[in-house]
N, C-alpha and C positions, 0 to 999 in steps of 0.2 A: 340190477342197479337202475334206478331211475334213469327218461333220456337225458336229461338235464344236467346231470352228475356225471354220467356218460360223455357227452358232448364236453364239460368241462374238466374231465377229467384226460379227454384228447389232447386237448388246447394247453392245458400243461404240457406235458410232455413233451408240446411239439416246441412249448417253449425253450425246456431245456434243453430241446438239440439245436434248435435254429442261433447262431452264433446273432447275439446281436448284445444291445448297451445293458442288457438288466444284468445284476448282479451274480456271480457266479455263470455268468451266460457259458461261456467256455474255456477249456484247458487247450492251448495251445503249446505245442515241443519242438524245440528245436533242433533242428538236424544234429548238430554237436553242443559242445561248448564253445565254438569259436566266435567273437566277436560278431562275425558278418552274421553268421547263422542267428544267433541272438537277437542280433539288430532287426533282421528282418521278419522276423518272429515278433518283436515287439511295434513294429511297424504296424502289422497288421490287427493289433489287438483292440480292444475298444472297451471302454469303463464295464467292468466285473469281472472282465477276464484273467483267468492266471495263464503266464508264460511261465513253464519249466523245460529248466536247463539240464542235461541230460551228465552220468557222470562222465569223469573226464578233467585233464588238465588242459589247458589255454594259455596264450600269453596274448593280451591286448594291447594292439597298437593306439588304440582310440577306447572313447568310453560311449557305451552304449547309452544313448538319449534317447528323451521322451518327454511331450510337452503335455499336460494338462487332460492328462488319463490318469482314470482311478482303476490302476491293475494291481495284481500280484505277479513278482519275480520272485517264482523258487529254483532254487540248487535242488539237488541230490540229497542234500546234509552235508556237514560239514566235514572235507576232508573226502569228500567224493567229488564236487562240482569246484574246482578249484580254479581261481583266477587269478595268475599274475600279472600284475599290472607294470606296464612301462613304463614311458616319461607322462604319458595323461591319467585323467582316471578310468573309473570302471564303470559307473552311473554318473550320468548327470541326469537332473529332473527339473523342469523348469514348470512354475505354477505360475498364473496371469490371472484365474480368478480363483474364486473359494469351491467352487464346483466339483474340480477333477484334483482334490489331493487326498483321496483317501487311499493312497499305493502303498504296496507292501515290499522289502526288499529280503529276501529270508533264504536261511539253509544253504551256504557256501563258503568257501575258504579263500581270505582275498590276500595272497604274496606279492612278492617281486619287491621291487621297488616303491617306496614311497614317498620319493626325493618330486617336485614340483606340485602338479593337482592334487586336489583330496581324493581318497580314494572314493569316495560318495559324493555328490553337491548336490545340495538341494539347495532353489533359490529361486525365491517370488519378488527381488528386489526391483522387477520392473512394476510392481503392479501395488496400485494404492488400496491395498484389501490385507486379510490377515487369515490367510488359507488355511485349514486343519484337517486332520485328520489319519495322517502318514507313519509308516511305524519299519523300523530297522530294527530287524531280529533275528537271534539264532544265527547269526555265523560269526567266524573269527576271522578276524584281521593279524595277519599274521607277517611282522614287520619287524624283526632283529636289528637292521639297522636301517638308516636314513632318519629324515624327520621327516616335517608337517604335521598333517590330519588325516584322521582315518574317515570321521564326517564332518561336513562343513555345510550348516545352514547360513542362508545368505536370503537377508528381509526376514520381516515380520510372519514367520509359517511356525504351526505348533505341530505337534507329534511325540513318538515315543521312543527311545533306544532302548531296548530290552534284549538280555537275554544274550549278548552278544561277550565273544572274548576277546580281550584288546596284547597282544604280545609284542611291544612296543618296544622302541629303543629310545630316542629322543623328538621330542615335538607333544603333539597335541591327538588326544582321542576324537573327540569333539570341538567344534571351533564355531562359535557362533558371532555371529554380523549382520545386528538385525535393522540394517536402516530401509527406506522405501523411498521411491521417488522424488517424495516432496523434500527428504532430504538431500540439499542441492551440493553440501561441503562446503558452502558461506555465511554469514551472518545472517538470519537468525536461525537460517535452517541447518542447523550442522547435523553431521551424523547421526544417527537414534534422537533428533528432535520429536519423531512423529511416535515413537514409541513412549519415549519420554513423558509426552501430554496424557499419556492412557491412564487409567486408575491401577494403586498398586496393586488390588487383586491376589492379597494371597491365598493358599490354598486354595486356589482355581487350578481350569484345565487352561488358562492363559499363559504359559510356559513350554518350553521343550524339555520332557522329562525325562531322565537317563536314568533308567534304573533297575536291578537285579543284571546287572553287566559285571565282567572280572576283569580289572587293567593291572600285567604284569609287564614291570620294566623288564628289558634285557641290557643291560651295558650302561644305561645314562639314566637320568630323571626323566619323568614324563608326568607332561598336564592332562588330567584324566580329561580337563574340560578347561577350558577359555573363552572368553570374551573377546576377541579387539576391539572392536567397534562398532555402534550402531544401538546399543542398548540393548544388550541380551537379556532375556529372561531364563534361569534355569533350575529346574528342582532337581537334586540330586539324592537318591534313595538307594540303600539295598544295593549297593554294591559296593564290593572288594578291592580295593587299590593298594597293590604292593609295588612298592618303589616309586610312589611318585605320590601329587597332590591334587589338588583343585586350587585354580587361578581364575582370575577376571584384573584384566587390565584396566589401569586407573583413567578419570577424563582427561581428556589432552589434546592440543593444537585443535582439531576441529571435529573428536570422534567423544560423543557419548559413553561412556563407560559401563558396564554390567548394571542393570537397573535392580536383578531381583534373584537373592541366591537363597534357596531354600534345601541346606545340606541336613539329611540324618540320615541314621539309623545305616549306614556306613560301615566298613571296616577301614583304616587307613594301618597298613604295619609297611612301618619303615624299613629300607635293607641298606647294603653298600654302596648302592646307586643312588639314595635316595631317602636321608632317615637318619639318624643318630651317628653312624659311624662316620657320616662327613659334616657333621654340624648342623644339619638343617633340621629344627625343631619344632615348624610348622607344616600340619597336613592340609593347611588353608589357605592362601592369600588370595586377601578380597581387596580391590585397593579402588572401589566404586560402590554406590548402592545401599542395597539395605537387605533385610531377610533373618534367618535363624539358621542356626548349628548345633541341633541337641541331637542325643541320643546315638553317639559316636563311637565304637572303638577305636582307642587312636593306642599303639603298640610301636616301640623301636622308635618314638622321638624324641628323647631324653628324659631326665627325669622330671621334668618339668615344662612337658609339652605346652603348647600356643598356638591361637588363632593367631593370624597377623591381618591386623586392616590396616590399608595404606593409603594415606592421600598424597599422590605423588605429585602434584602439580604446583609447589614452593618453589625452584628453582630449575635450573639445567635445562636436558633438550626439552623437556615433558612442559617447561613455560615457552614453547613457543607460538606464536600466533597462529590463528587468529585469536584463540581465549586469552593466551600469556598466561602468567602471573597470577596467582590466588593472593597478589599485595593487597585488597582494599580500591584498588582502580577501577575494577572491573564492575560494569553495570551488571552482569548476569553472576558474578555472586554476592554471597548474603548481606557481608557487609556490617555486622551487627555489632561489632565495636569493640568485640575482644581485643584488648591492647598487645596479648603474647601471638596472638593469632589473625594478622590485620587481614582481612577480605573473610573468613570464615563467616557462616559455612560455604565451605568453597562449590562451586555449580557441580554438581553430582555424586559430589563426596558419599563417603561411607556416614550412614545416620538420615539421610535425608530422602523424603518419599518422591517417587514419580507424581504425575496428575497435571503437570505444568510444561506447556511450549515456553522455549527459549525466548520468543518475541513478549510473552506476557511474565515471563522473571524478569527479563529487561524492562518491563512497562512497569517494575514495583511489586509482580505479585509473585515473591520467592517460594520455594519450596520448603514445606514443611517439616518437621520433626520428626524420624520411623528409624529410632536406633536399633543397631544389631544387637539380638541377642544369643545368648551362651551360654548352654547350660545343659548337664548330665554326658558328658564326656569324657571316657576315660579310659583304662586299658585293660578292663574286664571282657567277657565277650558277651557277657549279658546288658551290659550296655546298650548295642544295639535294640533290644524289645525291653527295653525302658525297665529292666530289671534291677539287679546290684551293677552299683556305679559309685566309684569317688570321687568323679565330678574335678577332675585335677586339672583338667584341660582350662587353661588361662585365654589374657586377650592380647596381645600387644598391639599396641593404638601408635603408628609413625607418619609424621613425624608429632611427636606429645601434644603437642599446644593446639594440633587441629583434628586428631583425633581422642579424644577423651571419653572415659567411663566416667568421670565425674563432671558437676556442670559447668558449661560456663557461662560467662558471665548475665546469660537472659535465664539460665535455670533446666537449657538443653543440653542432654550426654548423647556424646555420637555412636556408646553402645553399652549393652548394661551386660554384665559375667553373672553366670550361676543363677539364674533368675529366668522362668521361662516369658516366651511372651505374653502377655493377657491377650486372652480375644483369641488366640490361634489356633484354628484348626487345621491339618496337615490335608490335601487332599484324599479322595478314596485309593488305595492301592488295594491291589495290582490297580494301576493305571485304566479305565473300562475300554480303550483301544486296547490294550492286552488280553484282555475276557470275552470283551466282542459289545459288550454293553458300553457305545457311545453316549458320552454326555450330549447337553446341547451344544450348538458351536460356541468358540469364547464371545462373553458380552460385548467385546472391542472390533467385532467384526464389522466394518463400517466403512465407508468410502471417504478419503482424508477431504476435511472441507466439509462434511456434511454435519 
């Protein structure tokens, strides 16, 4: 061998061993499963490194944290590294810039309780940036009863849910709340303002993608995924939900609502908890935003299954201040003169595109036209890979007069049935965080203000 080759063939090697920040630098183990052991295993890690958790069960009084490292946390597998969790959770991750989030959470079994924290938080909401690169995969969450969230993104960070199994009883698989700093929770900056102003981007890697995951109720309904607030973005693919739906909370008092829902190629089969035998006939309620829903099997929700898009913000607790009311008063909605529908379209509603801050809708320059569409949905299983389909899957648009398939009075519908979208492309799947081929980061990645 050449000295040259020689000499550089050293200096690898020694790289590999010398623990330091390059990728894959080192495997680090910890003593047990416990908590402490963990913590301090991950304590010591530094961006490339994997920490593996040894088999074993634990119970955690506290959730292991970690700020602004791009590591890997593995288990055993699932059902070997088992964690149950107390009144906190299990992970927390906290990102501050775009740097250190390419972490990996993988291969364990998360029990116990899951009444209070999420069992995961991930949350960049101190930091005016839009972090990427995080991925939760390969274990199950294993939760017969209580509620909440199994994960909960908090700010504007993208990533992937893959792969994981969700044994749920009631609450939320996923929970996203994607507001950032600048959103203050008062006029003009309410919750997911800063998300809101982004462009809608679809079929980008600018969302949190959940998908090839299995969410099975135990005992009650469950939302495979939610919105509250702050403007979530989410694609939902290639996975399994029995007994429960997908939700996104509508705009209200001072929170943004789900900015962008891109559901297919799904299974949704309804059960007793959740599906036909207790009346509930939708596997969707979207009641914000805008996006698509093709290429569904949707099983066990009457015979006359339905999306539901809801704009909740006409009356009750959902008109209370600061927004109120979708009357025709309000400077930040549309405004546009429908007589059955006064203030429509109402600020975030279902039908209308992101791209706009709240101070420049209020300044006169409202949000545009991006109705949901719907279409090849049904209760075939080829469905899903866009094969045989009879497309039965409907829309319900509530309350009538402000969400509509047909137009109104300027010649906009806030969602069109059986019709795909023009222009749409679905992003690349498998996700290329799942394959290991990273895209670029999202276009949106930017310092609020600049």
């Amino acid at each position: 061998m050449p000295r040259t080759k020689f000499v550089l063939a050293i200096l690898f090697a020694a790289c590999a061993i010398l623990h330091s920040d390059l990728a894959g630098a080192a495997t680090l183990t910890a003593t047990s499963c416990s908590q402490a052991d963990v913590q301090t295993v991950v304590d010591a890690a530094v961006d490339g490194d994997t920490v593996t958790i040894p088999s074993g069960t634990c119970t955690w009084a506290a959730a292991v944290m970690w700020s602004n490292k791009s590591i890997t946390v593995s288990g055993a597998g699932i059902g070997q590294t088992v964690i149950n969790k107390g009144g906190s959770g299990v992970f927390n991750v906290t990102m501050t810039n775009t740097a250190h989030a390419s972490f990996r959470i993988t291969n364990m079994t998360f029990a116990g309780t899951v009444e209070g924290n999420a069992v995961i938080a991930l949350t960049s909401e101190t930091c005016n940036c839009t972090p990427y690169g995080w991925r939760i995969d390969h274990n199950r969450f294993d939760y017969p009863t209580g509620s909440r969230a199994g994960v909960f993104v908090r700010g504007l960070n993208y990533g992937v849910i893959d792969h994981n199994q969700f044994n749920w009883y009631y609450g939320v698989g996923t929970l996203i709340a994607a507001f950032v700093p600048a959103d203050t929770g008062s006029d003009p900056n309410w919750l997911g303002n800063y998300a809101m102003s982004q462009p809608l981007d679809m079929g980008t890697s600018n969302a949190v993608y959940i998908e090839d995951n299995i969410y099975t109720s135990n005992g009650a309904m469950i939302a495979a995924y939610d919105t509250s607030s702050g403007g979530g973005r989410a694609v939902f693919r290639h996975n399994t939900v029995t007994g429960g739906y997908y939700y996104s909370h509508w705009t209200r008092t001072n929170e943004i609502g789900g900015i962008l829902h891109e559901v297919y190629s799904n299974t949704f089969i309804g059960n007793a908890d959740y599906g036909e035998a207790i009346g509930a006939y939708y596997p969707v309620r979207i009641e914000a935003g805008t996006g698509v829903f093709f290429n569904n099997t949707v099983q066990n929700f009457g015979s006359s299954p339905f999306v539901l898009l809801d704009e909740r913000r006409g009356g009750g607790s959902e008109a209370s201040l600061p927004m109120g009311a979708c009357d025709g008063t309000r400077a930040w909605d549309g405004n546009l003169g429908d007589s059955l529908a006064p203030g429509w379209p109402c600020l975030g509603q279902i039908g209308r595109s992101p791209g706009k801050s709240t101070s420049a809708i209020e300044g006169g320059s409202k949000q545009v036209s991006s109705p949901f569409y719907v279409w090849n949905n049904g209760p075939e299983a080829t469905c899903t890979t866009a094969g045989a389909c009879t497309d039965v899957v409907g829309v319900v648009g509530q309350p009538s007069a402000y969400v509509k398939g047909t137009p109104h009075p300027n010649g906009d519908a806030d969602f069109v049935a059986h019709s795909a979208r023009p222009g749409y492309t679905p992003f690349t799947y498998p996700h290329p965080l799942v394959t290991g081929k990273q895209p670029l980061p999202p276009t949106n990645v930017r310092i609020v203000g600049q």
